[in-house]
C-alpha positions as CSV (number, residue, x, y, z in Angstrom):
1,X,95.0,156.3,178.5
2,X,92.5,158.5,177.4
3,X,88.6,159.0,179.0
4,X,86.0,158.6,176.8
5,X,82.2,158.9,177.7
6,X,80.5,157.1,175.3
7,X,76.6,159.3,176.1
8,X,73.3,157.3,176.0
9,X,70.2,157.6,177.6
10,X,68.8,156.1,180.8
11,X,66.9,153.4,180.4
12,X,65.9,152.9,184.2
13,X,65.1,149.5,185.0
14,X,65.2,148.1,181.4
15,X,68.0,146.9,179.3
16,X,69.5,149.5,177.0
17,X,68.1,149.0,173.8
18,X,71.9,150.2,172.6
19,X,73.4,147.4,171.1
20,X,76.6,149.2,169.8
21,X,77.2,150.2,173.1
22,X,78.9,147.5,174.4
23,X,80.7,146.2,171.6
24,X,82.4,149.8,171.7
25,X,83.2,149.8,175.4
26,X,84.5,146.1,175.1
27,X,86.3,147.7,171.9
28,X,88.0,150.9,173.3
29,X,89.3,149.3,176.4
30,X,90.9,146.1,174.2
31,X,92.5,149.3,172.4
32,X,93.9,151.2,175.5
33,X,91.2,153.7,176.3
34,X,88.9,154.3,179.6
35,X,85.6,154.0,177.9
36,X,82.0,154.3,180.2
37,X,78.5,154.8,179.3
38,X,77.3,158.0,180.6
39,X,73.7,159.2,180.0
40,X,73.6,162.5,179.3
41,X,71.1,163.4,181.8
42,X,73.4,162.2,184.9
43,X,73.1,164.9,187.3
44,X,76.3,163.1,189.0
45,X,78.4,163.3,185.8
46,X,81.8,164.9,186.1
47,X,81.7,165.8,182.0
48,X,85.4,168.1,182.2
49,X,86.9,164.3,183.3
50,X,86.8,163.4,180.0
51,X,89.2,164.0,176.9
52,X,86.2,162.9,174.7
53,X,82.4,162.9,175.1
54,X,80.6,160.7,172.4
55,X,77.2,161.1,171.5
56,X,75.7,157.9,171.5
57,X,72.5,156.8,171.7
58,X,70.7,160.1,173.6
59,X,67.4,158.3,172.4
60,X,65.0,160.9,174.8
61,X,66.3,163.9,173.9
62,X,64.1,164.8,171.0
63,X,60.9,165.1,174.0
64,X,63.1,166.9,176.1
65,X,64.9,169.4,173.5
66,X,65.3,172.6,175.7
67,X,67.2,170.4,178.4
68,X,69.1,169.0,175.9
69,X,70.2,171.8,174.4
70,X,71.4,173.1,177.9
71,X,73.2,170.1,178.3
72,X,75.1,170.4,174.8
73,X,76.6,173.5,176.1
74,X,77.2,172.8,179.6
75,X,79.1,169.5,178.1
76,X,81.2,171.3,175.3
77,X,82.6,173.9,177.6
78,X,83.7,171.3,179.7
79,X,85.3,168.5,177.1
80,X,85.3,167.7,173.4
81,X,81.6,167.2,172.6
82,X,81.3,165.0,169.0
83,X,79.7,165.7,166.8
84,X,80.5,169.4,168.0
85,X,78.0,171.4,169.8
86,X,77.1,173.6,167.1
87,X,76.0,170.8,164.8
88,X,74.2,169.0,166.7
89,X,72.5,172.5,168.2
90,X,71.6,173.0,164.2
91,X,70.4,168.8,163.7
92,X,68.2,168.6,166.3
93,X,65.6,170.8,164.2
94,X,64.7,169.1,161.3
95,X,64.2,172.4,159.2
96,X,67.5,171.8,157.9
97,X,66.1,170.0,154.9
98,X,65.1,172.8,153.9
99,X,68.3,174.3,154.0
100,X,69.9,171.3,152.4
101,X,67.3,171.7,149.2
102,X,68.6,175.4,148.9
103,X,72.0,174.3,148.8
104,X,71.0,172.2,146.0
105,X,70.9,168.7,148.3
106,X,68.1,166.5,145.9
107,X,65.6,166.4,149.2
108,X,62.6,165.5,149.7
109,X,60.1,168.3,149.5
110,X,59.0,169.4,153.1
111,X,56.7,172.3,154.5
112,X,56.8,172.8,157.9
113,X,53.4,174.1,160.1
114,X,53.9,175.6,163.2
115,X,51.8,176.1,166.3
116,X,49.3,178.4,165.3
117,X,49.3,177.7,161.2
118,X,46.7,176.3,158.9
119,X,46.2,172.8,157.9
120,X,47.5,172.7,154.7
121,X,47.8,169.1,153.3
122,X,48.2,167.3,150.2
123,X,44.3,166.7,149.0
124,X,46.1,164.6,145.5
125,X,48.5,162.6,147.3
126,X,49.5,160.4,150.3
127,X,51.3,162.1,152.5
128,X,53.5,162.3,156.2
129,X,53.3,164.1,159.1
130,X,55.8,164.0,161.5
131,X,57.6,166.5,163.8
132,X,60.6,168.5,163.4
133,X,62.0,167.1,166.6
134,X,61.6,163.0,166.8
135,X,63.8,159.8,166.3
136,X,62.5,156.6,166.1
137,X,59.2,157.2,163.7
138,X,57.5,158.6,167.0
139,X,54.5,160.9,166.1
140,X,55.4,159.9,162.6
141,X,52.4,159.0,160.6
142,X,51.0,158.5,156.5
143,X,47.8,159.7,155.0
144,X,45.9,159.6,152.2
145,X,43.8,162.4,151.3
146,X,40.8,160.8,152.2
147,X,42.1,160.9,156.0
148,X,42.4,164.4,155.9
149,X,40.4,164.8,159.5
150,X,42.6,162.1,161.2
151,X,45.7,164.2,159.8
152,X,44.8,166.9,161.1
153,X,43.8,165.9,164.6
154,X,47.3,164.4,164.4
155,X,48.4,168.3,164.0
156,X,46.5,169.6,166.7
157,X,47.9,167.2,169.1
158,X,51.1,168.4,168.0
159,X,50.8,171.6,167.9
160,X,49.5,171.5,171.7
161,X,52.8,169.8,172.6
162,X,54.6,172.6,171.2
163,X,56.0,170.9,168.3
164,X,56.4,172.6,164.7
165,X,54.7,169.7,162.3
166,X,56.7,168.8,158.8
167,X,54.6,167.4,156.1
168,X,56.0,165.7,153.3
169,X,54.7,163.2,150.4
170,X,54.8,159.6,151.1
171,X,57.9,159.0,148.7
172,X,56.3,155.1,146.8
173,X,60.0,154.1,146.3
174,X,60.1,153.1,150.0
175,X,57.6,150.2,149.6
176,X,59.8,148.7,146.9
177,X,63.2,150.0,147.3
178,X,63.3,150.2,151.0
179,X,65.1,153.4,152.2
180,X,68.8,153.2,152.5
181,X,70.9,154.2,155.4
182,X,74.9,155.1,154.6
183,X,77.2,155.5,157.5
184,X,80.3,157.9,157.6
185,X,82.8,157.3,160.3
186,X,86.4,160.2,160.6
187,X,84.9,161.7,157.7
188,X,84.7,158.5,155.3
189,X,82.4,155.8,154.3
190,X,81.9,153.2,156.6
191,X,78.9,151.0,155.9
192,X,75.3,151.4,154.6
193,X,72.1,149.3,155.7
194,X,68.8,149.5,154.4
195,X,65.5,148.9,155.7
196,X,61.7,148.4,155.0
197,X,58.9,151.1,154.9
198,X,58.3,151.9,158.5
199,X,55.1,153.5,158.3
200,X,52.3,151.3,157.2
201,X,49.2,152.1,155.8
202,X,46.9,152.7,159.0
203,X,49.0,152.9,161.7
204,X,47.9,155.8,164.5
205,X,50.8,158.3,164.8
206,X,50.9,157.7,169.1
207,X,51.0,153.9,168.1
208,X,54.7,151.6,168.7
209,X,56.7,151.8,165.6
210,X,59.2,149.1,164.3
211,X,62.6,152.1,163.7
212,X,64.2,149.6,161.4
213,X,62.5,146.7,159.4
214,X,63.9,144.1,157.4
215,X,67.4,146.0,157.9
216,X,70.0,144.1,156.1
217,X,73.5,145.1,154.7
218,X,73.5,147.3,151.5
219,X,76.0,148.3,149.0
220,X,75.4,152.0,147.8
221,X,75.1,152.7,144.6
222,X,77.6,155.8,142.9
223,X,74.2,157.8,142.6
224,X,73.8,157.2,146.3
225,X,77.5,157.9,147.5
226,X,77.4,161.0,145.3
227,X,74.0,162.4,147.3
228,X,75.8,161.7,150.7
229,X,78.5,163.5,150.1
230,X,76.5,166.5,148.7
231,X,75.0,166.6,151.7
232,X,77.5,166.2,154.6
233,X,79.5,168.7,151.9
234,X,76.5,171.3,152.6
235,X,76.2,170.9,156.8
236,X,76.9,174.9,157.5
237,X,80.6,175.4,158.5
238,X,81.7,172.2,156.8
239,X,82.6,171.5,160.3
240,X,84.9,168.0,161.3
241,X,81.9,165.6,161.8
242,X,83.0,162.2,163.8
243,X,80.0,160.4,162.4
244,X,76.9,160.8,159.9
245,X,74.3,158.5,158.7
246,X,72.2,159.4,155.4
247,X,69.3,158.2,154.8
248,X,68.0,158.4,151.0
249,X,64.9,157.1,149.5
250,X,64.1,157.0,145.8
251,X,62.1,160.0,144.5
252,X,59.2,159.9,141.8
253,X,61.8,160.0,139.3
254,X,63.8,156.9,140.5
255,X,67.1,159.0,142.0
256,X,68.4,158.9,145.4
257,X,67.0,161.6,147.6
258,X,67.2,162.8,151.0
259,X,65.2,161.6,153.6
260,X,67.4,162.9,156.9
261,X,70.3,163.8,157.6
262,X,71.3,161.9,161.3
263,X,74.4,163.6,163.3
264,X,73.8,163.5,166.8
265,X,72.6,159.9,167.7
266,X,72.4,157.6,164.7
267,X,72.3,153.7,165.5
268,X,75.5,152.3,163.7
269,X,74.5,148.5,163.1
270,X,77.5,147.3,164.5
271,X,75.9,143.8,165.0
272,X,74.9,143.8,161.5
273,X,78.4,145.3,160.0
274,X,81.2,143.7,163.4
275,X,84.0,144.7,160.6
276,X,83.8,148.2,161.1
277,X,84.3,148.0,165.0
278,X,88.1,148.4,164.3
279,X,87.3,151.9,161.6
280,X,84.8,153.1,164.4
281,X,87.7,152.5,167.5
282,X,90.4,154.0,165.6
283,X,88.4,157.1,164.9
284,X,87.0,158.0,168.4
285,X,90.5,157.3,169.2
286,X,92.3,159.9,166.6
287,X,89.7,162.0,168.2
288,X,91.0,162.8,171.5
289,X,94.1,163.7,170.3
Protein backbone atom coordinates (compact mmCIF):
# COMPACT_ATOMS: atom_id res chain seq x y z
CA UNK A 1 0.00 0.00 0.00
CA UNK A 2 1.77 3.01 -0.78
CA UNK A 3 1.94 6.60 1.43
CA UNK A 4 0.96 9.46 -0.17
CA UNK A 5 0.84 13.06 1.33
CA UNK A 6 -1.34 14.86 -0.60
CA UNK A 7 0.38 18.82 0.74
CA UNK A 8 -2.00 21.75 1.42
CA UNK A 9 -1.94 24.54 3.44
CA UNK A 10 -3.34 25.17 6.98
CA UNK A 11 -6.21 26.73 7.12
CA UNK A 12 -6.49 27.01 11.05
CA UNK A 13 -9.87 27.17 12.18
CA UNK A 14 -11.64 27.49 8.76
CA UNK A 15 -12.61 24.95 6.26
CA UNK A 16 -10.09 24.22 3.57
CA UNK A 17 -11.01 26.02 0.68
CA UNK A 18 -9.46 22.73 -1.21
CA UNK A 19 -12.24 21.16 -2.81
CA UNK A 20 -10.17 18.47 -4.79
CA UNK A 21 -8.72 17.52 -1.66
CA UNK A 22 -11.14 15.25 -0.50
CA UNK A 23 -12.40 13.79 -3.50
CA UNK A 24 -8.62 12.64 -4.02
CA UNK A 25 -8.18 11.19 -0.48
CA UNK A 26 -11.68 9.39 -0.77
CA UNK A 27 -10.16 8.43 -4.39
CA UNK A 28 -6.67 7.03 -3.50
CA UNK A 29 -7.84 5.02 -0.56
CA UNK A 30 -10.94 3.32 -2.86
CA UNK A 31 -7.80 2.56 -5.09
CA UNK A 32 -5.45 0.89 -2.42
CA UNK A 33 -3.28 3.77 -1.29
CA UNK A 34 -2.64 5.52 2.33
CA UNK A 35 -3.52 8.99 1.27
CA UNK A 36 -3.48 12.11 4.13
CA UNK A 37 -3.54 15.78 3.83
CA UNK A 38 -0.37 17.19 5.17
CA UNK A 39 0.35 21.00 5.15
CA UNK A 40 3.49 21.68 4.21
CA UNK A 41 4.26 23.84 7.04
CA UNK A 42 3.66 20.86 9.73
CA UNK A 43 6.49 21.10 11.95
CA UNK A 44 5.26 17.49 13.20
CA UNK A 45 5.48 15.98 9.64
CA UNK A 46 7.51 12.85 9.22
CA UNK A 47 8.05 13.72 5.20
CA UNK A 48 10.75 10.41 4.54
CA UNK A 49 7.34 8.23 5.64
CA UNK A 50 6.08 8.75 2.42
CA UNK A 51 6.70 7.02 -1.03
CA UNK A 52 5.04 10.19 -2.63
CA UNK A 53 4.59 13.85 -1.55
CA UNK A 54 2.00 15.79 -3.69
CA UNK A 55 1.87 19.24 -3.99
CA UNK A 56 -1.53 20.29 -3.47
CA UNK A 57 -2.97 23.24 -2.71
CA UNK A 58 0.28 25.13 -0.67
CA UNK A 59 -2.05 28.30 -1.20
CA UNK A 60 0.39 30.55 1.41
CA UNK A 61 3.51 29.89 0.12
CA UNK A 62 3.86 32.67 -2.35
CA UNK A 63 3.93 35.34 1.13
CA UNK A 64 6.23 33.08 2.70
CA UNK A 65 8.69 32.11 -0.35
CA UNK A 66 12.08 31.80 1.50
CA UNK A 67 10.42 29.19 3.93
CA UNK A 68 8.99 27.49 1.26
CA UNK A 69 11.78 27.07 -0.66
CA UNK A 70 13.59 25.53 2.49
CA UNK A 71 10.91 23.25 2.78
CA UNK A 72 11.09 22.06 -0.97
CA UNK A 73 14.49 20.87 -0.25
CA UNK A 74 14.16 19.52 3.13
CA UNK A 75 11.05 17.48 1.58
CA UNK A 76 12.82 16.16 -1.67
CA UNK A 77 15.73 14.76 0.19
CA UNK A 78 13.55 12.94 2.17
CA UNK A 79 10.69 11.47 -0.44
CA UNK A 80 9.60 11.96 -4.06
CA UNK A 81 8.50 15.69 -4.16
CA UNK A 82 5.96 16.24 -7.47
CA UNK A 83 6.31 18.34 -9.41
CA UNK A 84 10.14 17.85 -8.63
CA UNK A 85 11.98 20.24 -6.52
CA UNK A 86 13.75 21.87 -9.17
CA UNK A 87 10.66 22.96 -10.96
CA UNK A 88 8.80 24.09 -8.73
CA UNK A 89 12.19 26.06 -7.17
CA UNK A 90 12.23 27.70 -10.91
CA UNK A 91 7.88 28.27 -10.91
CA UNK A 92 7.71 29.96 -7.95
CA UNK A 93 9.29 33.19 -9.73
CA UNK A 94 7.29 34.31 -12.32
CA UNK A 95 10.29 35.65 -14.47
CA UNK A 96 9.94 32.54 -16.28
CA UNK A 97 7.69 34.15 -18.86
CA UNK A 98 10.25 35.69 -19.88
CA UNK A 99 12.15 32.82 -20.47
CA UNK A 100 9.28 31.06 -22.07
CA UNK A 101 9.08 34.26 -24.79
CA UNK A 102 12.84 33.55 -25.53
CA UNK A 103 12.21 30.07 -26.20
CA UNK A 104 9.75 31.19 -28.68
CA UNK A 105 6.45 30.47 -26.11
CA UNK A 106 3.72 33.32 -27.83
CA UNK A 107 3.62 35.18 -24.13
CA UNK A 108 2.33 37.84 -22.99
CA UNK A 109 4.84 40.69 -23.01
CA UNK A 110 6.08 41.36 -19.32
CA UNK A 111 8.75 43.74 -17.68
CA UNK A 112 9.59 43.14 -14.47
CA UNK A 113 10.70 46.22 -11.71
CA UNK A 114 12.43 45.45 -8.86
CA UNK A 115 12.95 47.06 -5.48
CA UNK A 116 14.81 50.03 -6.22
CA UNK A 117 13.82 50.59 -10.21
CA UNK A 118 11.87 53.36 -11.86
CA UNK A 119 8.20 53.50 -12.47
CA UNK A 120 8.03 52.69 -15.87
CA UNK A 121 4.39 52.20 -17.07
CA UNK A 122 2.35 52.03 -20.10
CA UNK A 123 1.19 56.01 -20.46
CA UNK A 124 -0.96 54.57 -24.09
CA UNK A 125 -2.47 51.65 -22.67
CA UNK A 126 -4.28 49.79 -19.73
CA UNK A 127 -2.12 47.96 -18.02
CA UNK A 128 -1.40 45.21 -14.78
CA UNK A 129 0.69 45.16 -12.07
CA UNK A 130 1.06 42.26 -10.08
CA UNK A 131 3.98 40.42 -8.35
CA UNK A 132 6.35 37.95 -9.46
CA UNK A 133 5.38 35.76 -6.50
CA UNK A 134 1.29 35.61 -5.91
CA UNK A 135 -1.56 33.06 -6.61
CA UNK A 136 -4.98 33.87 -6.31
CA UNK A 137 -5.02 37.65 -8.11
CA UNK A 138 -3.55 38.86 -4.64
CA UNK A 139 -1.75 42.28 -5.19
CA UNK A 140 -2.92 41.84 -8.67
CA UNK A 141 -4.35 45.07 -10.10
CA UNK A 142 -5.39 46.98 -13.77
CA UNK A 143 -4.77 50.56 -14.80
CA UNK A 144 -5.30 52.85 -17.19
CA UNK A 145 -2.90 55.53 -17.87
CA UNK A 146 -4.80 58.07 -16.32
CA UNK A 147 -4.22 56.09 -12.82
CA UNK A 148 -0.68 56.37 -13.23
CA UNK A 149 -0.27 57.77 -9.32
CA UNK A 150 -2.43 54.89 -7.95
CA UNK A 151 -0.14 52.42 -9.99
CA UNK A 152 2.50 53.42 -8.68
CA UNK A 153 1.73 53.73 -5.04
CA UNK A 154 0.69 50.14 -5.79
CA UNK A 155 4.65 49.66 -6.66
CA UNK A 156 5.88 51.23 -3.70
CA UNK A 157 3.92 49.08 -1.48
CA UNK A 158 5.47 46.31 -3.18
CA UNK A 159 8.58 47.07 -3.42
CA UNK A 160 8.65 47.70 0.52
CA UNK A 161 7.49 44.09 0.94
CA UNK A 162 10.30 42.97 -0.97
CA UNK A 163 8.53 41.87 -3.97
CA UNK A 164 9.92 42.37 -7.69
CA UNK A 165 6.66 43.95 -9.52
CA UNK A 166 5.75 42.51 -13.26
CA UNK A 167 3.85 44.80 -15.47
CA UNK A 168 2.10 43.68 -18.31
CA UNK A 169 -0.84 45.11 -20.79
CA UNK A 170 -4.27 44.40 -19.87
CA UNK A 171 -4.74 41.72 -22.73
CA UNK A 172 -8.92 43.07 -24.02
CA UNK A 173 -9.49 39.36 -25.11
CA UNK A 174 -10.19 38.50 -21.43
CA UNK A 175 -13.36 40.63 -21.25
CA UNK A 176 -14.86 38.71 -24.18
CA UNK A 177 -13.05 35.51 -24.51
CA UNK A 178 -12.55 34.78 -20.82
CA UNK A 179 -9.05 33.30 -20.27
CA UNK A 180 -8.69 29.58 -20.63
CA UNK A 181 -7.23 27.20 -18.15
CA UNK A 182 -5.92 23.54 -19.79
CA UNK A 183 -4.98 20.84 -17.32
CA UNK A 184 -2.22 18.15 -18.03
CA UNK A 185 -2.17 15.19 -15.75
CA UNK A 186 1.16 11.99 -16.27
CA UNK A 187 2.17 14.22 -18.94
CA UNK A 188 -1.22 14.37 -21.09
CA UNK A 189 -4.24 16.40 -21.45
CA UNK A 190 -6.74 16.09 -18.92
CA UNK A 191 -9.34 18.88 -18.93
CA UNK A 192 -9.50 22.65 -19.59
CA UNK A 193 -11.89 25.26 -17.76
CA UNK A 194 -12.19 28.72 -18.52
CA UNK A 195 -13.06 31.66 -16.55
CA UNK A 196 -14.16 35.40 -16.58
CA UNK A 197 -11.88 38.51 -16.27
CA UNK A 198 -10.78 38.63 -12.67
CA UNK A 199 -9.67 42.05 -12.48
CA UNK A 200 -12.28 44.65 -12.83
CA UNK A 201 -11.97 48.04 -13.73
CA UNK A 202 -11.38 49.79 -10.21
CA UNK A 203 -10.66 47.35 -7.94
CA UNK A 204 -7.69 48.27 -5.17
CA UNK A 205 -4.81 45.81 -5.55
CA UNK A 206 -5.08 44.81 -1.35
CA UNK A 207 -8.88 44.40 -2.09
CA UNK A 208 -10.65 40.32 -2.06
CA UNK A 209 -10.45 39.00 -5.46
CA UNK A 210 -12.94 36.39 -7.04
CA UNK A 211 -9.58 33.63 -8.41
CA UNK A 212 -12.05 32.04 -10.77
CA UNK A 213 -15.37 33.62 -12.24
CA UNK A 214 -17.88 32.32 -14.33
CA UNK A 215 -15.54 29.00 -14.57
CA UNK A 216 -17.23 26.50 -16.69
CA UNK A 217 -15.91 23.53 -18.79
CA UNK A 218 -14.09 24.37 -22.03
CA UNK A 219 -12.93 22.44 -25.00
CA UNK A 220 -9.51 23.81 -26.29
CA UNK A 221 -9.14 24.71 -29.41
CA UNK A 222 -5.95 23.00 -31.78
CA UNK A 223 -4.45 26.70 -31.60
CA UNK A 224 -4.68 26.37 -27.85
CA UNK A 225 -3.42 22.67 -27.38
CA UNK A 226 -0.54 23.51 -29.73
CA UNK A 227 0.56 26.68 -27.28
CA UNK A 228 0.34 24.26 -24.22
CA UNK A 229 2.44 22.02 -25.39
CA UNK A 230 5.06 24.60 -26.64
CA UNK A 231 5.18 25.59 -23.38
CA UNK A 232 5.43 22.62 -21.01
CA UNK A 233 7.83 21.47 -24.20
CA UNK A 234 10.12 24.60 -23.08
CA UNK A 235 10.10 24.14 -18.92
CA UNK A 236 14.18 23.94 -18.64
CA UNK A 237 15.27 20.21 -18.36
CA UNK A 238 12.10 18.97 -19.97
CA UNK A 239 11.77 17.42 -16.68
CA UNK A 240 8.72 14.50 -15.91
CA UNK A 241 6.04 16.94 -14.72
CA UNK A 242 2.97 15.09 -12.63
CA UNK A 243 0.65 18.02 -13.43
CA UNK A 244 0.44 21.51 -15.34
CA UNK A 245 -2.22 23.96 -15.89
CA UNK A 246 -1.86 26.63 -18.74
CA UNK A 247 -3.51 29.43 -18.73
CA UNK A 248 -3.86 31.36 -22.22
CA UNK A 249 -5.65 34.43 -23.07
CA UNK A 250 -6.16 35.90 -26.57
CA UNK A 251 -3.62 38.41 -27.64
CA UNK A 252 -4.29 41.76 -29.78
CA UNK A 253 -4.14 39.61 -32.73
CA UNK A 254 -6.78 37.05 -31.66
CA UNK A 255 -4.20 33.90 -31.01
CA UNK A 256 -3.77 32.05 -27.87
CA UNK A 257 -1.13 33.37 -25.60
CA UNK A 258 0.45 32.75 -22.45
CA UNK A 259 -0.78 34.11 -19.40
CA UNK A 260 1.03 31.55 -16.72
CA UNK A 261 2.38 28.75 -16.55
CA UNK A 262 1.00 26.90 -13.00
CA UNK A 263 3.23 23.80 -11.71
CA UNK A 264 3.35 23.77 -8.12
CA UNK A 265 -0.25 24.26 -6.80
CA UNK A 266 -2.85 24.61 -9.57
CA UNK A 267 -6.65 24.07 -8.45
CA UNK A 268 -7.78 20.99 -10.80
CA UNK A 269 -11.67 21.53 -10.92
CA UNK A 270 -12.33 18.27 -10.02
CA UNK A 271 -15.94 19.25 -8.97
CA UNK A 272 -16.41 20.81 -12.27
CA UNK A 273 -14.61 17.81 -14.42
CA UNK A 274 -15.52 14.33 -11.52
CA UNK A 275 -14.47 12.19 -14.78
CA UNK A 276 -10.99 12.77 -14.56
CA UNK A 277 -10.79 11.62 -10.74
CA UNK A 278 -9.94 8.06 -12.19
CA UNK A 279 -6.86 9.78 -14.94
CA UNK A 280 -5.76 11.90 -11.81
CA UNK A 281 -5.68 8.55 -9.23
CA UNK A 282 -3.98 6.45 -11.71
CA UNK A 283 -1.31 8.90 -12.19
CA UNK A 284 -0.23 9.80 -8.66
CA UNK A 285 -0.43 6.14 -8.45
CA UNK A 286 2.16 5.19 -11.44
CA UNK A 287 4.05 7.81 -9.60
CA UNK A 288 5.27 6.01 -6.64
CA UNK A 289 6.46 3.36 -8.43
Amino acid sequence: MPRIALVTYDPGSEPTQDSDLPVLLEALWDAGAEAVAVPWDDPAANWSAFDLAVVRSTWDYSWRAEEFAAWVERCGKLTRLANPPEVVRWNTDKRYLGELAAAGVPTVPTRYMAPGDTADLPDDREFVVKPTSGAGARFAARYTPGERDTAVRHLERMHAEGFTAMVQPYMRGIDTAGERALQFFGGRFLHASRKGAVLAPGTAYDADKVPHPDLEPWTPTPAELSVAERALAAVPGSPELLYARVDLVDGPDGQPCLMELELIEPNLFLFLHPGSVPSVVDGILAATR
